[in-house]
N, C-alpha and C positions, 0 to 999 in steps of 0.2 A: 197334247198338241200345244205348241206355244202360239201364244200371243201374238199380233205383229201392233205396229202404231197405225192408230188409225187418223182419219181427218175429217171433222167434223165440221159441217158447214155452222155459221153462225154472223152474229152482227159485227162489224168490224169496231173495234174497242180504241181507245186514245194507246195503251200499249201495245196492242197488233193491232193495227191497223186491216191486217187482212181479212180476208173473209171465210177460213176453214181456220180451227184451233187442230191443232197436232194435241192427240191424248197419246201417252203414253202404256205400253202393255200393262202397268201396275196402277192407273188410273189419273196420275198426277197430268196436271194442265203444262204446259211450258212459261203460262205467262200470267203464273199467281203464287205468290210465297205462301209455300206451306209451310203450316204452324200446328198441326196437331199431330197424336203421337208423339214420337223422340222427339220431335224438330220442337215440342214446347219445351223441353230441356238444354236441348243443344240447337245451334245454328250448322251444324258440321259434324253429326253421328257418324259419317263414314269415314271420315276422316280421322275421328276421337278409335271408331273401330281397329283401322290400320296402324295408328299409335300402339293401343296396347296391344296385336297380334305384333306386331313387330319387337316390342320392350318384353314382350314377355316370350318368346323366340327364342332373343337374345339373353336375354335369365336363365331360359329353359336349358339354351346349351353352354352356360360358359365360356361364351365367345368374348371376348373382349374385341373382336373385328367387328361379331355381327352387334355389339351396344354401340359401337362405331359408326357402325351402318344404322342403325336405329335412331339414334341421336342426330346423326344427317339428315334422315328422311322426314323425322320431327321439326326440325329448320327448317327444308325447303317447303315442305305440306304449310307451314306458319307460313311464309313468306309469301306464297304464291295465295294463300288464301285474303292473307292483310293487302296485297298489291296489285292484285289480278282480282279475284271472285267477287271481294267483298267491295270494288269501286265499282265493277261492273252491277252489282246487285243495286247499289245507289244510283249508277245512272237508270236505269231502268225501272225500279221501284219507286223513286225518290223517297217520298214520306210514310208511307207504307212500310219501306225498308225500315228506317230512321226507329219509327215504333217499336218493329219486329227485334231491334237491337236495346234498345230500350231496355226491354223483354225479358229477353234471354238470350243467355251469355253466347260466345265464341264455341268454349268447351266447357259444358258441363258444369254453367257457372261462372268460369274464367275467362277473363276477356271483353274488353269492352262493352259491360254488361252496364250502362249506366243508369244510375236512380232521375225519378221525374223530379227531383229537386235540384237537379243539373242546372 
C-alpha cells in the first residue's frame, strides 16, 4: 500500500510560518536541509544519478546523438541547479544553507565546495 503525504499539525517556525508541516511518504520535512545519508556526500544525488544513467546509456550504445543528448542534459541539470535551486535554497535556508555548502560539494566533491579558511 503506498504511502500518501501527510500534515502534521505543529508550532509555526520563522521558515513556515504555518501551522501543519507537510511530511513526505519517505519521511523528509519540506522545510529543513537534509544532510545525512548521500546528501552528506553530495548536495544533488539525483541529479549526480541521472548524469551517469544517461553518460553511461550513451557509452553503452554508441550513440554519438545520445552523448549529445547527455552532454546537453548535463548543462541544463548545471544550469538550473547553479540559477534556480541553489538561490532558492539560500533564500530560504540562508545560513544554514551557507554551511550545508561549506560542507559538501555540488557533486560528489565538485562544486563549490568551499574550505572555512574562505
Amino acid at each position: 500500500m503506498a504511502e500518501t503525504c501527510r500534515l502534521n499539525q505543529r508550532k509555526p517556525s520563522k521558515l513556515n510560518p504555518v501551522r501543519f508541516r507537510l511530511t513526505l511518504p519517505y519521511g523528509l520535512l519540506e522545510d529543513e536541509i537534509i544532510q545525512h545519508g548521500v546528501f552528506r556526500r553530495t548536495r544533488n544525488p539525483q541529479y549526480v544519478g541521472y548524469v551517469l544513467m544517461f553518460l553511461g546509456a550513451a557509452a553503452g550504445s554508441g550513440s554519438q546523438l545520445a552523448l549529445i543528448s547527455a552532454v546537453l542534459f548535463v548543462a541544463i541539470i548545471h544550469v538550473f541547479i547553479t540559477h534556480v535551486e541553489e538561490p532558492h535554497m539560500r533564500r530560504t535556508f540562508g545560513e544554514a544553507f551557507e554551511q550545508y555548502v561549506h560542507k559538501v560539494g555540488r557533486y560528489f566533491g565538485v562544486g563549490e565546495k568551499r574550505s572555512n579558511t574562505d
